[in-house]
N, C-alpha and C positions, 0 to 999 in steps of 0.2 A: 816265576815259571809260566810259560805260556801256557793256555786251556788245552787240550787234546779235543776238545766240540766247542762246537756256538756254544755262549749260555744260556743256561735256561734261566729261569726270571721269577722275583720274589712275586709273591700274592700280597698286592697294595689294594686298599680300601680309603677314600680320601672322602667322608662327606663334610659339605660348608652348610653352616646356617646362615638363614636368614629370620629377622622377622622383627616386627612391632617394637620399640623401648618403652612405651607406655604400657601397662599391661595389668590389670585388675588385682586388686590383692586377692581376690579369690579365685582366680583363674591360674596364681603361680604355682600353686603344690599339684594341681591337676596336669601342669602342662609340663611340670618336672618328670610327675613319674610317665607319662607319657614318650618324654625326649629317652626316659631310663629303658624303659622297654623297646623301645626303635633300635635306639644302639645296642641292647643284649642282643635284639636279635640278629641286629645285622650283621655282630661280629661272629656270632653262633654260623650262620649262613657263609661266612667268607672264611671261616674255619673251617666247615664240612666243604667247598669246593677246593680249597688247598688240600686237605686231605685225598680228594676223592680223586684231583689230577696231582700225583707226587712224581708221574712222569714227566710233565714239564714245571713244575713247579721247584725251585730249590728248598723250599721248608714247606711244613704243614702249619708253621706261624705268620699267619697273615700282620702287614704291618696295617696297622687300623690310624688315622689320623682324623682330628675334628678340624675343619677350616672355618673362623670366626673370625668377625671383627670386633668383637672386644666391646659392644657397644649395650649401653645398658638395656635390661632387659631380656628377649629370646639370647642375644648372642653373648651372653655371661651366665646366661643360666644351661645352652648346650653347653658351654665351654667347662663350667665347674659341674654339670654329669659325666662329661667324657674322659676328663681327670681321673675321677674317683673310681670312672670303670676300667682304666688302663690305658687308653684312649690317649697318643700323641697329640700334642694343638698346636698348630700353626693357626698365624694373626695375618689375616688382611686391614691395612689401618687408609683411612684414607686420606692423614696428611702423617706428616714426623710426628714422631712419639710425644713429641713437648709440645705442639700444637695442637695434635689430640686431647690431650689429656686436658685442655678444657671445655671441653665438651660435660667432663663428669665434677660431681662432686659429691661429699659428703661419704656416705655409704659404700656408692656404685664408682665413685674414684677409687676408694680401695680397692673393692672386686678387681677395678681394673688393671691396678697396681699391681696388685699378687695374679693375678694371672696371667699377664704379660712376661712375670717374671716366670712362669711353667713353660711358655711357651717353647716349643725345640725350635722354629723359627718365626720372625715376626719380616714384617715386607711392607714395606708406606707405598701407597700412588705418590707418584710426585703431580701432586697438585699442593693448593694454595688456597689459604682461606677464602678470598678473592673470589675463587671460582666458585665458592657456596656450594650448593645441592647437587653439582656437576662431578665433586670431588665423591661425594658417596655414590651415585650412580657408578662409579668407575668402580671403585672398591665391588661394587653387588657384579658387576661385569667380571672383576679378575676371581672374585669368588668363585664363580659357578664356569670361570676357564677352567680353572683347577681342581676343580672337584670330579669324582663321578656321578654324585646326587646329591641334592638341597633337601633341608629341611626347613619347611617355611611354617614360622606360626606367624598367620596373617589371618584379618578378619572378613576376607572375602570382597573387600569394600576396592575401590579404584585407588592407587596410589595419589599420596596426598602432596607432590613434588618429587623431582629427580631424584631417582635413589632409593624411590620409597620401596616396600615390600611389592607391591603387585607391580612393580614395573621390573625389578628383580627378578620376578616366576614368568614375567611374560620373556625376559630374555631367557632363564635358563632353557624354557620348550622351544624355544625358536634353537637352541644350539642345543637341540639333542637330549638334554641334561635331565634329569628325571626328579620328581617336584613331590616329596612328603609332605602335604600341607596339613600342619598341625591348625584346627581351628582356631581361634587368639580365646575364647571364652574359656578353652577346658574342657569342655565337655561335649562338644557335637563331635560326631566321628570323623575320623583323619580318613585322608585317601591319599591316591598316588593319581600324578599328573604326568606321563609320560606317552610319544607319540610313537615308542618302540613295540607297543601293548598292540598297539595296530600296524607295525610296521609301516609308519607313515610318514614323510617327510616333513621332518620339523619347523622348517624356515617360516613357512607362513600360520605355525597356527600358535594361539594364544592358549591365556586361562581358560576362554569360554571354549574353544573348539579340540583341547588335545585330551584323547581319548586318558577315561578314570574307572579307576580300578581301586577297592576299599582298601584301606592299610593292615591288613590283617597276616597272622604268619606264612602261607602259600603264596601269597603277592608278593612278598620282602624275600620269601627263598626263590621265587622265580624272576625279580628285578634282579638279585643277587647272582644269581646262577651266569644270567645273561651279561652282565656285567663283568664278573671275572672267568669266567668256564670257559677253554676252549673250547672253536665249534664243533658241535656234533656229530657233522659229514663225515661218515666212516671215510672218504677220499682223504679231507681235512685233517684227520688225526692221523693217519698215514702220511702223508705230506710232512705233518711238523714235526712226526716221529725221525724219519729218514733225514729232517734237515739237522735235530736236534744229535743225530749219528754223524752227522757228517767228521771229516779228518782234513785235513791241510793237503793243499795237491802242490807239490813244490815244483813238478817239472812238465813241461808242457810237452806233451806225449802227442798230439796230434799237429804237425804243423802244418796242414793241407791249408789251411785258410791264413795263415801267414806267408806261405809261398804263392798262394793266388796274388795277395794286394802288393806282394815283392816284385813278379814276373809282371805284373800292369801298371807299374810305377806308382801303387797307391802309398807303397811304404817302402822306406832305407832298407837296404840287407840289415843296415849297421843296428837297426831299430832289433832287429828280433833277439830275443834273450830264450834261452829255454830252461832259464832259472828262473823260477818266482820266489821274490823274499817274504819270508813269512810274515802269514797274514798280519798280528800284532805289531810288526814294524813297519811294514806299507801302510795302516792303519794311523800308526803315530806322525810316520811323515807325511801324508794327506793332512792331518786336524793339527798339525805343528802351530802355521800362522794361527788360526781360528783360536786355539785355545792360548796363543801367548796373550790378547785380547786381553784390555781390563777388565770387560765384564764376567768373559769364560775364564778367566783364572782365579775369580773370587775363592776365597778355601771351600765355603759351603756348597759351589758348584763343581766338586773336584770329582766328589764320589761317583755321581748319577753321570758326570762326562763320560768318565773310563767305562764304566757299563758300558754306554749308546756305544763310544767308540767302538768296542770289544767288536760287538754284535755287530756293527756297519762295519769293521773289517773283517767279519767272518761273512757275511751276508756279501759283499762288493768282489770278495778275493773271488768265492765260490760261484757267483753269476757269470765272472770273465773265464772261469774254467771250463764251465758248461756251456759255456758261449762258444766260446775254440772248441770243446769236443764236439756241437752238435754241429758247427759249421763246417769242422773238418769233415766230420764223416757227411755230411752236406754233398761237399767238392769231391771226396774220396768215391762215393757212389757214383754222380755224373761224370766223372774220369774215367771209372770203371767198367761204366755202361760201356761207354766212346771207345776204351780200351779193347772189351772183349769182341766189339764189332769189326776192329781192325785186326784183330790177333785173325779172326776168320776170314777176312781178305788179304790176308796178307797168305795164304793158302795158296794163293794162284798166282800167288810170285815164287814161292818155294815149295811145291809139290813134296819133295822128298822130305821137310817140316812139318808134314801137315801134321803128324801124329802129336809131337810138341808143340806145335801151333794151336793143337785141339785141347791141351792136357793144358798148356798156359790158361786157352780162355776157360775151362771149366775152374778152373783155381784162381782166376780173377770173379768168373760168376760168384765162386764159392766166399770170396774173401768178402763180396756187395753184400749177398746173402747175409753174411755173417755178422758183419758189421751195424747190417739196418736193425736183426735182432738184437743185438748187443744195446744199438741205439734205445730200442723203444722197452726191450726189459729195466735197463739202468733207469727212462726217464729219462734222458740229456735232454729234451726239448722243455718239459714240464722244469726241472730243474733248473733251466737255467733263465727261463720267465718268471717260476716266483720268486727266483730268488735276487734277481735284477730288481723286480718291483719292492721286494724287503728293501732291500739297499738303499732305493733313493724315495721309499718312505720312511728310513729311518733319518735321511740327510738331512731333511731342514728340523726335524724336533728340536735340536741344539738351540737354535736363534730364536725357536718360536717362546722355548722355554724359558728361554733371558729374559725377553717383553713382558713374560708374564701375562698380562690383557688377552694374548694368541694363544690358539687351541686349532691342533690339526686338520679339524672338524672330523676326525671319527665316529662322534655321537649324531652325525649327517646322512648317515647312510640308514636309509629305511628299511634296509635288512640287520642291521648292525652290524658285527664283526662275523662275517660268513667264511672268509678266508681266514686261513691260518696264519698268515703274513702281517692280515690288520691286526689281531688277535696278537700277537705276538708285538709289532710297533708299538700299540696301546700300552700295552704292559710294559715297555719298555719308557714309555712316555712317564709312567705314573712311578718309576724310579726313578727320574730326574730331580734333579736340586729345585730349590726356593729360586726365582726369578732372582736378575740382576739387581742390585739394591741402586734402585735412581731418586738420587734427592731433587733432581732439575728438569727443565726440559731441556735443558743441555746438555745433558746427560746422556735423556731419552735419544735425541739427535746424534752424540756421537753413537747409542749401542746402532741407531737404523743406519752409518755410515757403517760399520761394521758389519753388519746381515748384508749391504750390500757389494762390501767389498768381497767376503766370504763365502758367501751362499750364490749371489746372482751373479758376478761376475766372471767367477770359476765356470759357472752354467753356459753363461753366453760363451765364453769362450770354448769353452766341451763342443757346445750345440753348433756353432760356425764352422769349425773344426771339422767336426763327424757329417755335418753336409755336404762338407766339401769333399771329403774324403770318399764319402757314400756315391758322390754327384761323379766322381772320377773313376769309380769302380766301376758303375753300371755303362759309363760312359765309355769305356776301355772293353769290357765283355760286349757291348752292342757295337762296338768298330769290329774289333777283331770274328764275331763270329761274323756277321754281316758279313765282313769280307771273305769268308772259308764259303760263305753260299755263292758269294757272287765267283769266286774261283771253280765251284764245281760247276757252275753255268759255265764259262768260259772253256773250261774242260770238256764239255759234253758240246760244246759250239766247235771245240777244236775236231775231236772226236768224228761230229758226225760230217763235217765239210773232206775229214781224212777219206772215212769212209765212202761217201758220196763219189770224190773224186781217185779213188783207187791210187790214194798215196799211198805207197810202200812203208817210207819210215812211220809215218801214222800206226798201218799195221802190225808192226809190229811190235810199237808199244801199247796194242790192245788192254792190258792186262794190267799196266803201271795206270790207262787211263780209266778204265772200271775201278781199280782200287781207289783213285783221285777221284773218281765222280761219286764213289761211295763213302768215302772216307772223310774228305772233309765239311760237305754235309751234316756230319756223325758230329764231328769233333764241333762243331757252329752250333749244334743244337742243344753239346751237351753245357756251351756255355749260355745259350739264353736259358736252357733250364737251369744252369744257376743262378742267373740272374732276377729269372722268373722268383725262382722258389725264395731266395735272400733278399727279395723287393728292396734292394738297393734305391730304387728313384723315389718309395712314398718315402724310405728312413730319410731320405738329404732333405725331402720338403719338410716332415715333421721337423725336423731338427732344425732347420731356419725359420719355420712359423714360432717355433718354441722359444727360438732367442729374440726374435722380435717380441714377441709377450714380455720374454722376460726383461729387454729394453725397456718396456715401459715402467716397468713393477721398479727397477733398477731407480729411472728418472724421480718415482713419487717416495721412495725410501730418501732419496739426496733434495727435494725438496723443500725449503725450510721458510717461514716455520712448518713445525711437525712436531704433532704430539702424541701421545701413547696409543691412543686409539687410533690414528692415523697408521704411525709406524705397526699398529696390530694388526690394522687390516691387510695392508701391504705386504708385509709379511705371510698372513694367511694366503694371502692370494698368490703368493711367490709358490708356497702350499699345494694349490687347487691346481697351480697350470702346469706343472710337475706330475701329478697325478693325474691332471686330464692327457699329458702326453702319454703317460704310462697305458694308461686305462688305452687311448688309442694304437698305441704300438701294440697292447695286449692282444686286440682285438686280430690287429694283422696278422700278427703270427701265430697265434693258437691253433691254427688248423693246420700248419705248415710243419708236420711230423716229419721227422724221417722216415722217409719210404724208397722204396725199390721204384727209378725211374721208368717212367710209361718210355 
């Protein structure tokens, strides 16, 4: 049975360890109860903010998972605390399980044995012994994509080769990711390494430069808080309230903005439906190809797909409805305008009308009126910006989440998740499946032909499309009104050579030529104010800058060779130019309310 609302979204907790395999015999019992008390508190912590938000949260049971590599040492010793505290474990390995596993022996092969066998999912880099200390650097990379916070027991000292621990915590702060560094001894005090403490942008700063904060319980409920809580902004929790309300709009009740692009040849009659199919099934036939995919149809990738889907068909249906309502009522106001001004010239063509003539234009005023309030009580503008930008920040998670190495960069933003949209994608990110399982970079190669047959090229092709479209619209409102001014010139040139020269028929269509020299004026204005306010020419420019970008992004996915880091970045970046159009369309139109035309 379909949802009656968007859904709301479980409370996920995902920390990876990192740290040392050599490690003191007297520093292990220290550094056990240490990892014991971090995780009691942190699940303590992620159970009181489930609790505290059970408006959008679906349970008060936070799902809590350990992310390890299985490698002896910190990351078998998190992994058999997290067990025994309740604690799901997922395994980053950084080659196949049979090649791993000589890495151990004796003792620490068993640990690894039996704890592989706990794990609810395990995940290889496809790398190769070959590639040596390249293959573990990757593993500490997809660790801390996937995580929300590390736990490092390291000894403070420079990593001693690729992979090693301080080259791990210097990537987690660069990408956001917040850094429990357990001392490796046991005994000097832990702190926290994150750059959200200062709200500061993470990309360039390291171990030495990103703001610390001691590991104490105030620090871990306020890392925590910020981590899963939605934001605070009384606007914020109103927003996710109203979206988390929302209902299915099946019939398009506004068609002023479909008869606009009908009447300027930007669209078929044949194209307008004034039936929408529900959301769930427009939903499934958008991600049909995408998820028939070897990698999207893995079974382990099934759960967290139909999630993302759900939500990117209630986020996608809902932004095109509030799109048509805010543009209708848009075109419906400057019509309105243009309308009531000719209802009252047209007075001094039928005298004996005026009364109806008067009583029309008050009941068109009243209708403009009405409508702007309606507009700006509902929302239709706000509504239908965040909820476009939800939509196609929830689009590429899907492919980012196969790669596995890829992270949307959420933990990028020096304010963190301020909006209720990021806050909501986030959480919806951290209910996604285990990465695609890639034994090759063959593999790897065909999932980046796939990201860009599915994600960029649908894009490029939207974005060509909606320029051209765009390019045609504004191009058709700037002919047609243009020419309504240059006919009230020609009117008032006819008009005044009438008068001048004591033409007779001239004067006596006095009355038809005032209303003509007033009138079409009127009507020319009220389409560059639509044209004005719908900035029709920047949407066709963003939209062909964006498919050029994403041309490029397109060419280094199909590039070959190509390996995991590669296809990550490219991917991210497929990510960021999505988001940098958003963020710039956001900017054009947030001040562009519906209001009563000057």
């Amino acid at each position: 049975m379909a949802s009656q609302h968007p859904p709301r979204v479980r409370p996920i907790l995902t920390v990876g360890v990192t740290g040392h395999r050599r490690l003191t015999v007297e520093s292990l019992e220290p550094l056990k109860r240490s990892i014991e008390i971090i995780l009691r508190e942190l699940a303590h912590d992620a159970r009181s903010v489930a609790a505290d938000h059970l408006d959008v949260f679906e349970t008060p049971d936070p799902q809590l998972t350990l992310l390890s590599g299985l490698a002896m040492g910190a990351d078998q010793i998190g992994a058999a605390v997290a067990l025994e505290q309740g604690w799901s474990l997922d395994a980053v390995l950084p080659f196949a399980v049979e090649e791993y596993a000589h890495d151990f022996a004796g003792e620490t092969a068993d640990n690894f044995r039996r704890l592989l066998a706990q794990t609810r999912h395990s995940w290889s880099v496809p790398s190769t012994r070959e590639q040596g200390d390249q293959a573990y650097a990757l593993s500490g990379q997809v660790t801390a994509a996937q995580s929300d916070l590390i736990i490092a027991v390291w000894d403070g000292d420079e990593a001693r080769g690729p992979g090693g621990t301080a080259e791990v915590v210097d990537y987690a702060i660069r990408r956001g990711v917040p850094v429990i560094w357990l001392p490796a001894d046991g005994v000097s005090a832990a702190s926290i390494l994150w750059a959200g403490f200062d709200h500061l942008s993470p990309c360039l700063l390291d171990r030495h430069g990103a703001p610390r904060r001691p590991c104490d319980g105030p620090q871990l409920r306020e890392l925590v808080t910020r981590l899963l809580a939605p934001p605070p902004a009384p606007e914020q929790k109103a927003s996710l309230a109203t979206y988390l309300a929302e209902r299915q709009h099946l019939w398009r009740v506004r068609p002023e903005y479909p008869f606009l692009l009908i009447l300027t040849g930007t669209r078929a009659v044949t194209r307008y439906q004034p039936r929408v199919r529900p959301y769930a099934e427009a939903a499934e036939a958008d991600w049909r190809a995408f998820r028939a995919s070897k990698a999207a149809s893995a079974p382990e990738a099934q759960a967290g797909l139909d999630q993302l889907q759900d939500a990117f068909g209630w986020s996608d249906a809902l932004a095109n409805h509030y799109s048509q309502t805010y543009r209708g009522g848009l075109v419906f106001n400057y019509s309105a305008a243009a309308l009531s001004v000719l209802l009252a010239l047209t007075g001094l063509l039928a005298p004996g009308a005026k009364v109806w003539l008067l009583l029309s234009e008050l009941a068109v005023l009243a209708a403009l009126i009405g409508n702007t309030a309606q507009g700006t009580r509902a929302n239709w503008h706000r509504r239908w910006l965040d909820y476009r930008y939800l939509a196609e920040r929830l689009r590429p998670l899907r492919s980012l989440r196969l790669l596995g190495a890829a992270t949307p960069g959420f933990n990028l933003n020096p304010a963190g998740a301020a909006k209720w949209s990021d806050w909501y994608a986030q959480a919806l990110w951290r209910q996604l499946g285990p990465p695609a399982a890639l034994a090759s970079t063959a593999q790897v190669a065909d999932l980046a032909e796939q990201v860009a047959l599915h994600e960029l090229d649908s894009q490029i092709a939207y974005n060509r499309a909606n320029a051209e479209r765009m390019h045609h619209l504004d191009h058709s409102l700037h002919r047609v009104g243009t020419a309504l001014f240059y006919g009230a010139v020609l009117v008032g040139i006819f008009s005044l050579i009438g008068y001048t020269l004591h033409i007779e028929i001239i004067s006596s269509w006095s009355k038809m030529l005032t209303v003509l020299s007033a009138g079409l004026p009127t009507i020319g204005a009220a389409l560059f104010g639509i044209r004005g306010q719908g900035d029709f020419a920047a949407a066709a420019g963003r939209s062909e800058a964006t498919a050029e970008r994403l041309e490029a992004l397109a060419h280094r996915l199909r590039s070959r060779p190509i390996d995991l880091p590669m296809a990550a970045r490219a991917a991210e970046d497929f990510a960021a130019t999505m988001l940098d159009d958003l963020d710039e369309w956001h900017v054009s139109y947030r001040h562009r309310k519906l209001a009563i035309p000057a």
